[in-house]
Each structure stands twice: as C-alpha cells, then as structure tokens.
VEXNU-643175 format. One record per residue: residue number from 1; x, y, z of N, C-alpha, C in turn. Coordinates in steps of 0.2 Angstrom, whole numbers, plus 5000, padded with zeros to 4 digits. Example, Ala and Ser with C-alpha at 12.3 -4.5 7.8 and 13.67 -1.06 7.14 Angstrom:
# VEXNU-643175
(1,(5066,4972,5039),(5062,4978,5039),(5066,4984,5039)),
(2,(5064,4989,5035),(5068,4995,5036),(5064,5000,5039)),
This chain:
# VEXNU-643175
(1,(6595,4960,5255),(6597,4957,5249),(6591,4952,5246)),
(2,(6589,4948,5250),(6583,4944,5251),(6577,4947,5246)),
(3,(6575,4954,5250),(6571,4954,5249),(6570,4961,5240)),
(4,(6576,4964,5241),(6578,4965,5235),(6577,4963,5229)),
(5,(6579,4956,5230),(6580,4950,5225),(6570,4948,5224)),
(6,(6567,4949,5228),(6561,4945,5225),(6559,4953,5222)),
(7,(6560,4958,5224),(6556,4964,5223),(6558,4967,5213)),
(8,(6564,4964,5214),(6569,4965,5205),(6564,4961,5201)),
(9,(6562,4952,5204),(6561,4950,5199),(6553,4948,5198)),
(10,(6549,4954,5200),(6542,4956,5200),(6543,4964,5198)),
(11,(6548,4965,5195),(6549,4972,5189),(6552,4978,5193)),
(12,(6550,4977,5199),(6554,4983,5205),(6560,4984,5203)),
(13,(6564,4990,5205),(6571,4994,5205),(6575,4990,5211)),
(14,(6580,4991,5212),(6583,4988,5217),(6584,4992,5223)),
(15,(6583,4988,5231),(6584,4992,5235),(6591,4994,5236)),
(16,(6594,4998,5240),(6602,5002,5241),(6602,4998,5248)),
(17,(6610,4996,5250),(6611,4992,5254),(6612,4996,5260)),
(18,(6616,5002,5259),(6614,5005,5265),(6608,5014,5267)),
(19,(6606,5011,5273),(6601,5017,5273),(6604,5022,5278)),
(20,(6599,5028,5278),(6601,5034,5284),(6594,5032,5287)),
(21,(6594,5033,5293),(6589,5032,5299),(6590,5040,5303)),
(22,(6586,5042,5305),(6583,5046,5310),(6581,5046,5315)),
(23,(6582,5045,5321),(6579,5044,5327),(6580,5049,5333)),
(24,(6578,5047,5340),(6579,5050,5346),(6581,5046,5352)),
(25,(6584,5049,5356),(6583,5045,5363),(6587,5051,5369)),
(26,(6588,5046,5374),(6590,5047,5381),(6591,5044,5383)),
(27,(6597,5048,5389),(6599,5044,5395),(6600,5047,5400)),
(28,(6601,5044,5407),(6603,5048,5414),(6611,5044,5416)),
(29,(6614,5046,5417),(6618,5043,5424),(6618,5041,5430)),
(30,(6619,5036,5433),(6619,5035,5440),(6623,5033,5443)),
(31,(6626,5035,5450),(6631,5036,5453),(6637,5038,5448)),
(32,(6636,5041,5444),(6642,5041,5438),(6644,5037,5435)),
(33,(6641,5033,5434),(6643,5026,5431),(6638,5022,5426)),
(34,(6632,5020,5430),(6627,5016,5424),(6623,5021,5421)),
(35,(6621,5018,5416),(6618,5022,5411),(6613,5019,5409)),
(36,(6608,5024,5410),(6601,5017,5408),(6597,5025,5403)),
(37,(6594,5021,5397),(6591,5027,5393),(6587,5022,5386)),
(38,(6583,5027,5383),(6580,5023,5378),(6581,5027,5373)),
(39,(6580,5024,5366),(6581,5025,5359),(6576,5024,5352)),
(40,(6576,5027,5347),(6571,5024,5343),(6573,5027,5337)),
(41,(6571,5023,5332),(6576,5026,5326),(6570,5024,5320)),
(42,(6571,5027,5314),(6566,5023,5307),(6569,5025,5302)),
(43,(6566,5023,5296),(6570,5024,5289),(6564,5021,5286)),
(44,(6565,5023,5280),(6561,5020,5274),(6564,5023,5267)),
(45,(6561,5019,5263),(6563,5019,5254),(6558,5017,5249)),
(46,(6559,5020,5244),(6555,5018,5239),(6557,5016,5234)),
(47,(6556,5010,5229),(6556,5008,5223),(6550,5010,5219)),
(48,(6551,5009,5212),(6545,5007,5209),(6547,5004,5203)),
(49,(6541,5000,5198),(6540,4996,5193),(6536,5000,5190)),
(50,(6535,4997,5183),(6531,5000,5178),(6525,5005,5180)),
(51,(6521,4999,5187),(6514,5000,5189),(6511,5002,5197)),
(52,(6519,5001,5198),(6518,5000,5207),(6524,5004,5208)),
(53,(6524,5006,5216),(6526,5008,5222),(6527,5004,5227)),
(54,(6532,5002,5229),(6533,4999,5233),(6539,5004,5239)),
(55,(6535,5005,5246),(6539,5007,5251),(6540,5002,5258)),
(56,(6549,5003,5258),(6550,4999,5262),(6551,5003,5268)),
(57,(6551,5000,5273),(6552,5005,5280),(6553,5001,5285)),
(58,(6556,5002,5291),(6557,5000,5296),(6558,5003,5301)),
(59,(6559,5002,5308),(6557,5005,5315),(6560,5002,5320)),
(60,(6562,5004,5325),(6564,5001,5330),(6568,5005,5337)),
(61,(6566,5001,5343),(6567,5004,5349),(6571,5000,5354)),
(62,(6574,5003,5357),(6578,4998,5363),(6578,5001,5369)),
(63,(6577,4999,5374),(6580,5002,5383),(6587,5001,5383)),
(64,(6592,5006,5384),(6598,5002,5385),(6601,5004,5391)),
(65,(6606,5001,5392),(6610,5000,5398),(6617,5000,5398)),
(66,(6620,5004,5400),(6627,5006,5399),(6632,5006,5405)),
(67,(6637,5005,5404),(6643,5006,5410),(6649,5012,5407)),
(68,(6650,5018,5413),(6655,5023,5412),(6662,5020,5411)),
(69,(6668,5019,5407),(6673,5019,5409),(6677,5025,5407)),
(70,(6676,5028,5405),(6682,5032,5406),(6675,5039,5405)),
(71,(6679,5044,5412),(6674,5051,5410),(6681,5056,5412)),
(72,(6681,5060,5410),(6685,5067,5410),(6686,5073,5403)),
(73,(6683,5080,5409),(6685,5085,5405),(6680,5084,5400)),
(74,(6673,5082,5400),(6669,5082,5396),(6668,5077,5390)),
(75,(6672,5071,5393),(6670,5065,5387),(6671,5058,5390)),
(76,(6664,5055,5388),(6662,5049,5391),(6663,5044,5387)),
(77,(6666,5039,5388),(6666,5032,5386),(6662,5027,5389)),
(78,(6658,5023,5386),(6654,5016,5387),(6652,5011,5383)),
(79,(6654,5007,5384),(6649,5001,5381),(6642,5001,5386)),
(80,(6637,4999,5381),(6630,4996,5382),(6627,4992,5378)),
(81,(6622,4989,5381),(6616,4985,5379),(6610,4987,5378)),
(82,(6607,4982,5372),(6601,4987,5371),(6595,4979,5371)),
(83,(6589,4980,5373),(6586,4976,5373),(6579,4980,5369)),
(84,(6576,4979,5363),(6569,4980,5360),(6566,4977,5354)),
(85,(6564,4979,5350),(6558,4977,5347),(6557,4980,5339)),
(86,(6558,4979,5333),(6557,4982,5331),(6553,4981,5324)),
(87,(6553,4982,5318),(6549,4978,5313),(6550,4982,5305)),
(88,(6549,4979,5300),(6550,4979,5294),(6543,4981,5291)),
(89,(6541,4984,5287),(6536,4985,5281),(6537,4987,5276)),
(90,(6531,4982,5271),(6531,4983,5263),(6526,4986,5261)),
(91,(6523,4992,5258),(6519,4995,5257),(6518,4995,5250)),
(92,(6513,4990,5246),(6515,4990,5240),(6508,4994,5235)),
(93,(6509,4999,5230),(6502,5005,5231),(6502,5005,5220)),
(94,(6497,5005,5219),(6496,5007,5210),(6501,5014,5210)),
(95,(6503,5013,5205),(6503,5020,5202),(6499,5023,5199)),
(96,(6498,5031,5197),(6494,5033,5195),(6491,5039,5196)),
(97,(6486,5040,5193),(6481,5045,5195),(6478,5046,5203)),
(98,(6477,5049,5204),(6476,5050,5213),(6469,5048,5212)),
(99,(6465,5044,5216),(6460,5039,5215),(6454,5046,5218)),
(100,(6447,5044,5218),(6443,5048,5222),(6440,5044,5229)),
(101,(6435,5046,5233),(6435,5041,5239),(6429,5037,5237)),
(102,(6424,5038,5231),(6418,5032,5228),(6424,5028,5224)),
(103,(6427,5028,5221),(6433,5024,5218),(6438,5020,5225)),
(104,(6439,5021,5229),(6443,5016,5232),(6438,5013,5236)),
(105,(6430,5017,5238),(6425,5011,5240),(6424,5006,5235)),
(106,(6422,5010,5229),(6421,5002,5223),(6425,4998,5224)),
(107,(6434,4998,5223),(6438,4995,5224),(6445,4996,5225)),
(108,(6444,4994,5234),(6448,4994,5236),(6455,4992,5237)),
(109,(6456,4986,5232),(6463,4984,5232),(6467,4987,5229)),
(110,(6469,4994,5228),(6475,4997,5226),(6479,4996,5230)),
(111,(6481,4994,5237),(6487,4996,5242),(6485,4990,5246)),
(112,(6495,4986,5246),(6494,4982,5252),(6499,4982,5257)),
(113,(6498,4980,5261),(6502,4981,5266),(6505,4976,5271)),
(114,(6511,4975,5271),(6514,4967,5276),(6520,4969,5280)),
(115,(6521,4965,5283),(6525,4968,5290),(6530,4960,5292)),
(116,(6534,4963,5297),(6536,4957,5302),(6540,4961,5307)),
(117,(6541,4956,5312),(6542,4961,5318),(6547,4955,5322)),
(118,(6548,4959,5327),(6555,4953,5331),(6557,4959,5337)),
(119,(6559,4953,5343),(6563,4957,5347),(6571,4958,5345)),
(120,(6573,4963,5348),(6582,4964,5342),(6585,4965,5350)),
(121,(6593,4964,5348),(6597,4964,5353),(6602,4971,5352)),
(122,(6606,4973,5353),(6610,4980,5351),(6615,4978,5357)),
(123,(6621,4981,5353),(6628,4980,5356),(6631,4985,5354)),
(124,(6636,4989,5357),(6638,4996,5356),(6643,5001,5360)),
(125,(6647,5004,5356),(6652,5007,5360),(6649,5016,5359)),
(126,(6647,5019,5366),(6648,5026,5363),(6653,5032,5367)),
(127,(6656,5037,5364),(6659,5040,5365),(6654,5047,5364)),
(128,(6655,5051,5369),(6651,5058,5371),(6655,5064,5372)),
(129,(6653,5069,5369),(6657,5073,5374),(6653,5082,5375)),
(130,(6650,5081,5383),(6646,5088,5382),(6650,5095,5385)),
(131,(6647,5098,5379),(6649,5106,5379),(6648,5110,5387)),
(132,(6650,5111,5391),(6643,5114,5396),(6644,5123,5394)),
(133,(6636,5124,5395),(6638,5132,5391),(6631,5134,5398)),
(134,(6630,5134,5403),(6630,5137,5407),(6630,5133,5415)),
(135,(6632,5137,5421),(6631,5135,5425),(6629,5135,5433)),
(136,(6626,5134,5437),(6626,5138,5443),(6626,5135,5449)),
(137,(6625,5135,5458),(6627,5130,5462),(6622,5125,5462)),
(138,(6614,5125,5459),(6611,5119,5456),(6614,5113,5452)),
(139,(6616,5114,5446),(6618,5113,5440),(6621,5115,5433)),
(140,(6618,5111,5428),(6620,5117,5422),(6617,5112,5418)),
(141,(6620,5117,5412),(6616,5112,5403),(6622,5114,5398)),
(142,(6619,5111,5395),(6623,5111,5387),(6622,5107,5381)),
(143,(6627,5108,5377),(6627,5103,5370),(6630,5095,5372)),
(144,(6627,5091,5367),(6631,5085,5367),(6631,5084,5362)),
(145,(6637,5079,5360),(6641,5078,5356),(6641,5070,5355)),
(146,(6642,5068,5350),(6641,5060,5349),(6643,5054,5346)),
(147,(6645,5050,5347),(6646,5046,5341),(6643,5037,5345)),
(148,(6641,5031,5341),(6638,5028,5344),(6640,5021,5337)),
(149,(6643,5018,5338),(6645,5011,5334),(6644,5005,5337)),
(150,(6640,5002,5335),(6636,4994,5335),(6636,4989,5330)),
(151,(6632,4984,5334),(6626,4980,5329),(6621,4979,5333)),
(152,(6617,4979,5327),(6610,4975,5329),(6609,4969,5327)),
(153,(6605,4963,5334),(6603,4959,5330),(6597,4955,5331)),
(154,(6596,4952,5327),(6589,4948,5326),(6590,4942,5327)),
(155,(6588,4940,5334),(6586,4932,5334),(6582,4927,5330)),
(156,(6576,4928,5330),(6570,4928,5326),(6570,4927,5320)),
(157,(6567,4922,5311),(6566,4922,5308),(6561,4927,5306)),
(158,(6561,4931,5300),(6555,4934,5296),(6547,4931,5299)),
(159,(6542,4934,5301),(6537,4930,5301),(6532,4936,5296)),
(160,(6530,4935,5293),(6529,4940,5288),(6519,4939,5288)),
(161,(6515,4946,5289),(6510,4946,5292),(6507,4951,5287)),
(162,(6500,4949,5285),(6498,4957,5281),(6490,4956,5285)),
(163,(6489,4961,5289),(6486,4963,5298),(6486,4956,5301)),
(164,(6482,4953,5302),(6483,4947,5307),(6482,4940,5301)),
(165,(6485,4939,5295),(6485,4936,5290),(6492,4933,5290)),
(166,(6493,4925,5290),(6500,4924,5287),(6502,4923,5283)),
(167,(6508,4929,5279),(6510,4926,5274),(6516,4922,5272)),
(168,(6515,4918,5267),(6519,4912,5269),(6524,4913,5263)),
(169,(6530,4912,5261),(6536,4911,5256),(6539,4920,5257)),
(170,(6539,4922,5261),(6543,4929,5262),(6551,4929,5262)),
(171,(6553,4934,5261),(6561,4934,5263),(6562,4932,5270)),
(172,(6565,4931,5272),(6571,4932,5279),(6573,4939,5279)),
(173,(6570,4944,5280),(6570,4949,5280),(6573,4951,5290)),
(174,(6577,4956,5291),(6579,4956,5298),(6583,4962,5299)),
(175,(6580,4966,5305),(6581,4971,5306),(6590,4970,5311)),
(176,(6595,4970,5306),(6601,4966,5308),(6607,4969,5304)),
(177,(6613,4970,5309),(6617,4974,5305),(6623,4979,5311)),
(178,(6627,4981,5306),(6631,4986,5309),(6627,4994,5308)),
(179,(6628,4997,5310),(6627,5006,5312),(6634,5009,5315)),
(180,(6633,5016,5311),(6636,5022,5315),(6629,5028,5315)),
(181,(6631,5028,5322),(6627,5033,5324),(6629,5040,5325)),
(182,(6626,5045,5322),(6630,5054,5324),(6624,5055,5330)),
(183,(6628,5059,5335),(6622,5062,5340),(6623,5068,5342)),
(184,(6617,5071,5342),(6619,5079,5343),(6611,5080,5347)),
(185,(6614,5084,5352),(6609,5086,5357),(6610,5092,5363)),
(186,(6604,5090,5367),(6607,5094,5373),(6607,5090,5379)),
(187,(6608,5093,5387),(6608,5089,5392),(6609,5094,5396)),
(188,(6610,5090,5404),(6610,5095,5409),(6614,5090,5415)),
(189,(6614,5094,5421),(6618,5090,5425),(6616,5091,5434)),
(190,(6615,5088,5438),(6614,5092,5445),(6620,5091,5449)),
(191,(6623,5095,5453),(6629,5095,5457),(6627,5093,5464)),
C-alpha cells in the first residue's frame, strides 16, 4: 500500500494487492518424519505514467524444515519452518522510442533502479499427496500433489538502496504476508 501510495502520486497507475508468484523447490524425508528442503519463488508487475514504466518485482528463498504428522495411503501432513532472504525492486525506465546504444552512452539516465532486502521468516502448514505410477524392489516415482498455506515475515524495516547508495524517505516496503501455494510435481521414493 505504502509503496502504491507514493507511486499514484508521482502520476503511476496503482499497484493490485494481490500477486501470483512462480517458484520451485524441494524436499527429502528422514526417518519418515523431518523434512528438510529449500524453496524460491518471484513475481513482478508493471505500472505506468504518462512518461515512465515503473516495474515492481520481488524474490525470495527459504531452507525449510518440517515435521510429519500424519502420513497414509499417500497424503502427508506437516507443519514447517522456513528461514531466508529475500528482496523488493523498483525498476523505474522512460517510455518511448527504443533508444540506440550512442544514445544511452550520451545519456544514460533513462533507467533507475532500487531495491531492499531482509532476512524473512515463513510459517506454514502443508498437505501433499503423491501419485505413485511406478515401482520396483529399489523404489519408485511419481506425481505430487500440493497445497501449502502460510505467512511470511519481515522482521526488518525497508532499507531501501539504489547499488551501494542509500536512499532515504522510501516506503516500508516488506516481503510480508499471507500465501497459498498450489504444487504440482514429481518425486521418488527408496524402500
């Protein structure tokens, strides 16, 4: 909202309060029980103004760490934790004509670029349930199925930086929040 709010009134469109993100991850089992895997996800958006483009984006990663409570017949129940890192950018660019490359050596301030970053915590319940579609006295594989309901949070105030430059009077901008996650994959198993 914060950051909305200045973006509206320097002429920008307003940002939408929820995004869709895209990511990857993984995990293993141990002893049938803990779960230890990593995740990474990102998204981004665009407004614009009369004369600018403004792209927001963000990004972030966690180790996480989970306990089984209920498994059978192919569906896993857990809560985990997540412990990572992740970060906000504003990418602010002219509109226009596509420049040439003696044109942005004359003059290169057409495009700026700011960020902020922070360690993030995650808390989350997920529910799995894998397909298995082959197998043999090894192991076997299959589809997974998913769902993943959290929050993320932000300990940390906005530090807002455009490369090693601070910039000062920014939003509280924070990678912070509820999510649902859909998860569709594969996996495997050893006997």
């Amino acid at each position: 909202t914060e950051l909305s709010t200045k973006l509206e009134a320097k002429g920008f469109e307003p940002l939408k309060g929820n995004l869709f993100s895209t990511g990857g991850g993984g995990y293993g089992i141990i002893k049938e029980k803990i779960l230890l895997g990593g995740e990474g996800h990102g998204f981004q958006q665009d407004v614009f103004s009369d004369s600018l483009k403004a792209s927001v984006g963000a990004g972030y990663g966690f180790f996480d760490i989970g306990y089984v409570v209920f498994s059978e017949k192919g569906f896993r129940l857990f809560p985990m934790i997540g412990l990572g890192g992740g970060s906000v950018n504003l990418r602010i660019v002219e509109r226009g004509v596509t420049p040439t490359f003696d044109e942005i050596l004359d003059n290169p301030g057409r495009e700026t670029n700011i960020s902020t970053s922070g360690i993030l915590l995650q808390f989350a319940v997920g529910v799995d349930y894998f397909l298995k579609l082959g197998e043999d006295e090894k192991g076997g594989g299959g589809l997974l199925f998913g769902v993943r309901v959290g929050y993320i949070y932000t300990p940390m105030k906005a530090d807002w930086k455009m490369e090693d430059m601070d910039v000062l009077g920014g939003p509280d901008v924070r990678v912070t929040g509820p999510y649902v996650h859909f998860i569709i994959g594969g996996g495997g198993f050893e006997k």
